[in-house]
C-alpha positions as CSV (number, residue, x, y, z in Angstrom):
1,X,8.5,0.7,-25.4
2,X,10.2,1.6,-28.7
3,X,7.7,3.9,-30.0
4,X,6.7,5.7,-26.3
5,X,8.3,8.9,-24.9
6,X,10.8,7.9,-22.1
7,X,10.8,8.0,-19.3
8,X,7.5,6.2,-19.2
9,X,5.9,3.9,-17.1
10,X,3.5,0.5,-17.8
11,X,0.8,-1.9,-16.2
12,X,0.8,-5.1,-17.6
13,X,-3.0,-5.9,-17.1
14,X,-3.1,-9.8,-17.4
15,X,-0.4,-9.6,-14.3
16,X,-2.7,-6.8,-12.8
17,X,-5.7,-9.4,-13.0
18,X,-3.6,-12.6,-12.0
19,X,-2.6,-10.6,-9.0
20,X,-6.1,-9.8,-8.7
21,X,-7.5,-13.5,-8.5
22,X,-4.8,-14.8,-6.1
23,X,-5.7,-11.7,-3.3
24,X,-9.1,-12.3,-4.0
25,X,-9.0,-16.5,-3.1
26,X,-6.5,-15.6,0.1
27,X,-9.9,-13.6,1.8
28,X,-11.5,-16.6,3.3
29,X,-15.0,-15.1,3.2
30,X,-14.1,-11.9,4.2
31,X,-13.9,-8.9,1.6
32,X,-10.7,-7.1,0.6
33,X,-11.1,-3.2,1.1
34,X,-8.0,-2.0,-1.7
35,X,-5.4,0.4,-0.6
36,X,-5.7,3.4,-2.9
37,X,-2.4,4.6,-2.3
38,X,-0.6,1.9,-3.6
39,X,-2.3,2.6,-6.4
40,X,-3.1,6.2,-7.3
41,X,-4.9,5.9,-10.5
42,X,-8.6,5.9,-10.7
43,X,-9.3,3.2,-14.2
44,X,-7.1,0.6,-11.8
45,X,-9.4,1.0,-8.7
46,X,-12.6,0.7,-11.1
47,X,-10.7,-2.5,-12.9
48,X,-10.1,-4.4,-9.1
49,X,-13.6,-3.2,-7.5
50,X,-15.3,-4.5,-11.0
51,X,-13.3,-7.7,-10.6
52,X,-14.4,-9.3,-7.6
53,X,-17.4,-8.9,-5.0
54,X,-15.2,-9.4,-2.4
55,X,-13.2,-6.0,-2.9
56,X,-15.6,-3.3,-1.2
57,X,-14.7,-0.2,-0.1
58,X,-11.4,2.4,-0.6
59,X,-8.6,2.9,2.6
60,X,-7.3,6.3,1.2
61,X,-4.5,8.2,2.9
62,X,-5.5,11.9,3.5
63,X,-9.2,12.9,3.4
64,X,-8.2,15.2,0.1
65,X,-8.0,11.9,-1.8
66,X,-11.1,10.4,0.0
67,X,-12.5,13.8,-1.4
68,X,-11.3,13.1,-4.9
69,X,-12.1,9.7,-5.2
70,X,-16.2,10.6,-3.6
71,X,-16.2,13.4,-6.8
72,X,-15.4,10.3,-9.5
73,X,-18.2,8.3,-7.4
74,X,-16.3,6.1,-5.7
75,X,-17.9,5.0,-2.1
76,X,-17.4,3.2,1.2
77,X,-14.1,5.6,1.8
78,X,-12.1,4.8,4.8
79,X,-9.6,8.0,5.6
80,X,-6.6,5.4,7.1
81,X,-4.6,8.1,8.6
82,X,-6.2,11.0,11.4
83,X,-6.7,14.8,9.8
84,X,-8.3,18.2,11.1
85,X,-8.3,18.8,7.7
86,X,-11.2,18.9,4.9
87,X,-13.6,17.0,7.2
88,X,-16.1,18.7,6.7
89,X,-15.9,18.5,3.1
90,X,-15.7,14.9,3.7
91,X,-19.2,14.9,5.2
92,X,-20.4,17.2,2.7
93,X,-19.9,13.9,0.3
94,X,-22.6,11.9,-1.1
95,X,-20.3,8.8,-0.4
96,X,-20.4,7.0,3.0
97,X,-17.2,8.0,4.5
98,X,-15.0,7.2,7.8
99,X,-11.9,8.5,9.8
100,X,-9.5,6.5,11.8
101,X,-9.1,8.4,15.4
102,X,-7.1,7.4,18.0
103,X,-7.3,10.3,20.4
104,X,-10.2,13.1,21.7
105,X,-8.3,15.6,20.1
106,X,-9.1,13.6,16.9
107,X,-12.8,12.9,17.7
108,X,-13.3,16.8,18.6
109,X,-12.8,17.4,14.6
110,X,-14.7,14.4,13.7
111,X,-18.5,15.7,11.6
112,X,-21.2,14.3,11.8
113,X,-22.0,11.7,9.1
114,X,-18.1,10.6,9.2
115,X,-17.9,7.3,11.0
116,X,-15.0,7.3,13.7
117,X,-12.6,3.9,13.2
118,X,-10.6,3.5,16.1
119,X,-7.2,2.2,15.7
120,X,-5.6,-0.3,17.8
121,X,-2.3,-0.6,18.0
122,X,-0.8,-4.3,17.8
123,X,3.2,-3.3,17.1
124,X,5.1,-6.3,18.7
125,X,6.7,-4.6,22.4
126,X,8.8,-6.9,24.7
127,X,11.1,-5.5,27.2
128,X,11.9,-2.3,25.8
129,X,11.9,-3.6,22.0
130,X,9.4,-1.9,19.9
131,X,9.1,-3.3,16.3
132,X,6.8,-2.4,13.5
133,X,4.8,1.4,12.7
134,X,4.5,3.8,15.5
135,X,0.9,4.5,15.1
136,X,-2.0,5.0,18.0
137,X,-1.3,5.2,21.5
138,X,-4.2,2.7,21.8
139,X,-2.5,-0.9,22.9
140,X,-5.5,-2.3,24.9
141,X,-9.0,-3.3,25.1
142,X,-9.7,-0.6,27.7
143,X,-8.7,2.1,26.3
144,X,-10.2,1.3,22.4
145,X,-13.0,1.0,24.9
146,X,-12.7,4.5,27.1
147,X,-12.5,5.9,23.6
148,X,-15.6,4.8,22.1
149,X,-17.3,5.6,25.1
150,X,-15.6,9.3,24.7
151,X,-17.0,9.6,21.1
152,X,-20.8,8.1,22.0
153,X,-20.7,11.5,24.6
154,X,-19.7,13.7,21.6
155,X,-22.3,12.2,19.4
156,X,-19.8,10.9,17.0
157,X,-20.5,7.2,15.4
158,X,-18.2,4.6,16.2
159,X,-18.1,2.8,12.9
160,X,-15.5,0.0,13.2
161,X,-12.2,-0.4,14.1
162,X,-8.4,-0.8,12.5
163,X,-5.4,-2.9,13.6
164,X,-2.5,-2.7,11.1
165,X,-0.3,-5.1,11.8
166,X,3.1,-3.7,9.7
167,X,5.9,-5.3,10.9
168,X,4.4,-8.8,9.6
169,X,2.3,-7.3,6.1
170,X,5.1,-4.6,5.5
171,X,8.0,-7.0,6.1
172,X,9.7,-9.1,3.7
173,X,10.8,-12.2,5.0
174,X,12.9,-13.5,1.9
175,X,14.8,-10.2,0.9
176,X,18.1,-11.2,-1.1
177,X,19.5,-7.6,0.0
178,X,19.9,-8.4,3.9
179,X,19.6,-12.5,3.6
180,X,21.1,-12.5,7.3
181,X,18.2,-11.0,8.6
182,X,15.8,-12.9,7.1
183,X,15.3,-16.2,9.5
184,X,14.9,-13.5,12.5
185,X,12.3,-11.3,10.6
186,X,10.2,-14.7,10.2
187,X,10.3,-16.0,14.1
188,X,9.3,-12.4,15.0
189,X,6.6,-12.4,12.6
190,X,5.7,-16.4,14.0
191,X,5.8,-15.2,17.6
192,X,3.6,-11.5,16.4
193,X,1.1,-13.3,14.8
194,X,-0.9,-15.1,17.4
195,X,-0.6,-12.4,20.0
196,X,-1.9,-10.2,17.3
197,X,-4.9,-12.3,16.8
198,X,-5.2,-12.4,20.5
199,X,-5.5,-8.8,21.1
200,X,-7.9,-8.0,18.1
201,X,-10.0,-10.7,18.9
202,X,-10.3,-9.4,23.0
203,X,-10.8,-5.7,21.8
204,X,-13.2,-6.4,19.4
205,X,-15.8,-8.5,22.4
206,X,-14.8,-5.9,24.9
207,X,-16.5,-3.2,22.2
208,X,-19.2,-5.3,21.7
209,X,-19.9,-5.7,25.3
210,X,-20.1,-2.6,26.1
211,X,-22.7,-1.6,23.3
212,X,-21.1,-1.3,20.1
213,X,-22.2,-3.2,16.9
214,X,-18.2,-2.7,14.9
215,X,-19.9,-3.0,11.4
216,X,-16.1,-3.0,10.4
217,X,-12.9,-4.4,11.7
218,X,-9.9,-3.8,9.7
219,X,-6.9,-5.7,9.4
220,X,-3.9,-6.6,7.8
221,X,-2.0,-5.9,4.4
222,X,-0.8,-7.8,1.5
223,X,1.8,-9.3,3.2
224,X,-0.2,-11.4,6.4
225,X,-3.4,-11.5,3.8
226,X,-3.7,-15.5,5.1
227,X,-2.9,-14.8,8.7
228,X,-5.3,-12.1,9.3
229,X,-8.1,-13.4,6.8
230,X,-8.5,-16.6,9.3
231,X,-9.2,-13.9,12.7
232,X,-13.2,-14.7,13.1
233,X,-13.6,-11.6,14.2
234,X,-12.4,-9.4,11.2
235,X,-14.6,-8.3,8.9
236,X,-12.4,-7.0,5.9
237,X,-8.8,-6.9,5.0
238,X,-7.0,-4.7,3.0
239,X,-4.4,-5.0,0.4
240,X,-2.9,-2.8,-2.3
241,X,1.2,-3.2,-3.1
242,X,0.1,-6.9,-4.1
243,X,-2.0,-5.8,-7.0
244,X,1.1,-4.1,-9.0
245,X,3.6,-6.3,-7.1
246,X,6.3,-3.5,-6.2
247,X,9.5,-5.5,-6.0
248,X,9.6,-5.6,-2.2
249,X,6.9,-7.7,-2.8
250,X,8.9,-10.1,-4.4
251,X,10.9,-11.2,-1.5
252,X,7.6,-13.1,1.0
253,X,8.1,-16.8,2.1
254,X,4.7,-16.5,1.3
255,X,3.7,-14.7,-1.3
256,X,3.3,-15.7,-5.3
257,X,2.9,-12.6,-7.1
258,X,3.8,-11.2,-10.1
259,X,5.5,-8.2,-11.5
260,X,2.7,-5.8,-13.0
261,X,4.0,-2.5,-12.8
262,X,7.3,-0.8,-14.4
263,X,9.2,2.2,-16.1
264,X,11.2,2.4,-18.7
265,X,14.3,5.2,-18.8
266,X,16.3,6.0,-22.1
267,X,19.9,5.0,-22.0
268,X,21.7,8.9,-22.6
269,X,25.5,7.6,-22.4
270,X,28.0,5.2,-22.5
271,X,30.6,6.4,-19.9
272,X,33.0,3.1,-20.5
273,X,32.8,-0.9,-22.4
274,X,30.4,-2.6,-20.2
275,X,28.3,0.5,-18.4
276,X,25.4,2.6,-19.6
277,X,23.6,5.3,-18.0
278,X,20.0,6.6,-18.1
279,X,18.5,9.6,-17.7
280,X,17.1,9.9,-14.6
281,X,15.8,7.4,-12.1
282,X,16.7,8.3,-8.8
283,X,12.9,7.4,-7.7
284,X,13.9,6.3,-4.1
285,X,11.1,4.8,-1.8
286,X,10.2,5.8,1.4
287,X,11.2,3.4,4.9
288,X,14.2,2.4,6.2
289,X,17.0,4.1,3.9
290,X,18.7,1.0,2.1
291,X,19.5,-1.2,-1.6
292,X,16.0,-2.7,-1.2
293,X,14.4,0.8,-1.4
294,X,16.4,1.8,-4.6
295,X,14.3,0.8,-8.0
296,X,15.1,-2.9,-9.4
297,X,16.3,-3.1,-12.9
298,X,15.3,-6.0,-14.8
299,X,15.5,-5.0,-18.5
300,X,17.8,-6.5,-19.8
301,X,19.1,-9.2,-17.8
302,X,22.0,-8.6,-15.5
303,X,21.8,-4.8,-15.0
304,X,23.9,-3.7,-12.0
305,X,24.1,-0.2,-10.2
306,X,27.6,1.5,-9.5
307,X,27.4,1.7,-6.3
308,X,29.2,5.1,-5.4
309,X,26.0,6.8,-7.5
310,X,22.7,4.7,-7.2
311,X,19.9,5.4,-8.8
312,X,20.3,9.3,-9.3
313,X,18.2,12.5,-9.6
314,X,19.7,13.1,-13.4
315,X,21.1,10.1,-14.1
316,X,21.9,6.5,-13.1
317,X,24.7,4.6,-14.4
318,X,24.6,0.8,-14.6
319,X,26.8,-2.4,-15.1
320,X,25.4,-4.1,-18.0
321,X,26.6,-7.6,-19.5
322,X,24.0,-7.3,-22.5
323,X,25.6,-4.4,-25.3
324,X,23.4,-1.2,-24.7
325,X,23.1,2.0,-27.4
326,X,22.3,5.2,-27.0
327,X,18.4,5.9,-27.1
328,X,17.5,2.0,-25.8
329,X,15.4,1.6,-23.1
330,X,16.0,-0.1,-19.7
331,X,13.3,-1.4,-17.6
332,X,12.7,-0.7,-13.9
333,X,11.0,-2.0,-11.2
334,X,9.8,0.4,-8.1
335,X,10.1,-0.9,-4.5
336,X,6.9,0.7,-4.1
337,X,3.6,0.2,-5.7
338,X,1.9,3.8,-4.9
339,X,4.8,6.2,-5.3
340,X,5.3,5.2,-9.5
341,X,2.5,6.9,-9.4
342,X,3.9,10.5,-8.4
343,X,6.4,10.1,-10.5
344,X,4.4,9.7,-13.8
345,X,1.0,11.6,-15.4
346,X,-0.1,8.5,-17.3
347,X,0.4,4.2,-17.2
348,X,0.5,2.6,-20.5
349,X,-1.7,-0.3,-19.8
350,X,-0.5,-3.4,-21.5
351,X,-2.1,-6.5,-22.4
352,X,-0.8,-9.6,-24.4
353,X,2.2,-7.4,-24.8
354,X,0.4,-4.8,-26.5
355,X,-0.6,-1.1,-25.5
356,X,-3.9,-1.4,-24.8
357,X,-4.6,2.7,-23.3
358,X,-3.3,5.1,-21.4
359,X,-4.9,6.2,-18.5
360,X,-4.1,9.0,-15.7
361,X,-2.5,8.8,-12.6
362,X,-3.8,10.6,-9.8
363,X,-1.2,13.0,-10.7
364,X,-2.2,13.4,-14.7
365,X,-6.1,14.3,-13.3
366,X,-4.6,16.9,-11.2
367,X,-4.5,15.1,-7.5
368,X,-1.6,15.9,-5.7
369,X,-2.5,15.2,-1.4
370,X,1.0,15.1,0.3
């Protein structure tokens, strides 16, 4: 980086790929439909689906980007999270699109040529414990069934059906921030993951039985990639941190990634012997407010935040055992994959350690959904 502009931000593509390979033998026959969010840069979602056969088909997060991503001809666009909004524009596409639904009020805004996904919920409940994302109201076979029977009435075309199972792909199991934490995290995710398998499996022959052909079932996330890849009756799992390998991703029993993505920040002081701050930073992720959601600094070795400031807005001063001058640059990881992305126009993309391009994020072509 000692040419580039800082603040700047960099995909090391021979990580990118590696990353790539290892999702793609974890799929067990099925096919791996990419997460575009944790992404949000066209060239890296041409670079995966060019890859492998077995990844097929976008999950986007707001029908605006399923929108943007049909007008750069991308197809087989799967609108993850229920909208009134630009459906109809979303039909008007020449790619084959779908919307998850969990309610009538969502199928009364469904088009026509927009498959309706249903969305089972499979968060782990026990006697007034609720853990992972509060999603559908949908918890059994019955009522996935009562609403594809709802939508059939409407004329609306029941096209598959999703069951994100968060609290075991979205949860480290190994994270060095909350290390007590970690042996309870994986029994919950040991006793989630069979009931899980359970309840997809039971919804899936209940739709079936009563007349429904489910070309899709969706399941899963980088994190239970393994676990959900072996259900017989999913069709296609989906992944998307574990292509860049956020630094959450770091911390899975099972999991062997590698760090792909980063940004760099220019060192703009030297408060006091043995700190250095840069200029900005303070890229927080979303989730559960804590350390693990602050960016990870790796470059060089043995960087520490001050903890009364964090990784700030302006700034962000650090404990460093390695010398640093003015004008050097530090390296970052995000906890994130996706949400680099809103923070930068452009990636450098690297390979053998060299600057290979620079490409636009969603952002740098003008995208901007939430």
């Amino acid at each position: 980086m000692k040419d580039q502009r800082l603040p700047a931000a960099v995909v090391d593509l021979d990580a990118f790929e590696r990353n790539a390979d290892k999702i793609a033998a974890r799929l067990n026959g099925k096919t791996c439909r990419i997460a575009s969010k944790s992404l949000r840069h066209t060239g890296l979602l041409r670079r995966l689906l060019d890859r492998h056969e077995a990844f097929q088909g976008l999950m986007c997060f707001t029908a605006d980007e399923a929108v943007f991503l049909a007008e750069r001809g991308f197809d087989d666009l799967l609108v993850a999270y229920p909208t009134s909004q630009r459906l109809d524009d979303l039909a008007a596409c020449s790619a084959t699109t779908h919307v998850v639904v969990d309610c009538e009020e969502h199928l009364a805004n469904v088009p026509t040529g927009v498959g309706a996904v249903l969305e089972l919920d499979v968060s782990y409940r026990r006697v007034g414990l609720h853990l992972g994302a509060r999603r559908s109201p949908l918890r059994s076979p019955a009522q996935i069934v009562a609403l594809a029977r709802q939508a059939r009435d409407r004329g609306v075309e029941v096209t598959g059906l999703m069951a994100y199972e968060g609290h075991v792909a979205g949860l480290p199991d190994d994270n060095p921030f909350s290390r007590a934490m970690n042996p309870l995290r994986r029994a919950m995710k040991s006793l989630s993951v069979p009931d899980i398998a359970r309840l997809r499996q039971d919804t899936v022959q209940a739709l079936r039985d009563a007349g429904f052909k489910l070309p899709l079932v969706n399941g899963g996330g980088t994190g239970s990639l393994r676990t959900t890849a072996a259900e017989a009756c999913v069709t296609e799992v989906t992944a998307g941190s574990g292509f860049l390998c956020s630094h959450l991703f770091s911390w899975y029993v099972d999991l062997d990634l590698e760090p792909a993505a980063f940004f760099a920040l220019e060192v703009c002081r030297i408060s006091d012997p043995g700190f250095a701050t840069c200029l900005g930073g303070g890229y927080i992720a979303s989730g559960e407010p804590g350390w693990d959601r602050l960016p990870l600094p790796v470059f060089p070795e043995g960087l520490e935040y001050v903890e009364m400031e964090g990784a700030g807005e302006v700034q962000t001063p650090l404990k460093t055992r390695t010398p640093l001058k003015i004008g050097d640059a530090v390296l970052f990881r995000h906890a994130k994959a996706g949400e680099l992305a809103e923070r930068f126009a452009a990636y450098h993309l690297v390979e053998a350690g060299r600057i290979v391009a620079t490409e636009p994020t969603y952002r740098g072509e003008g995208g901007c959904f939430l």
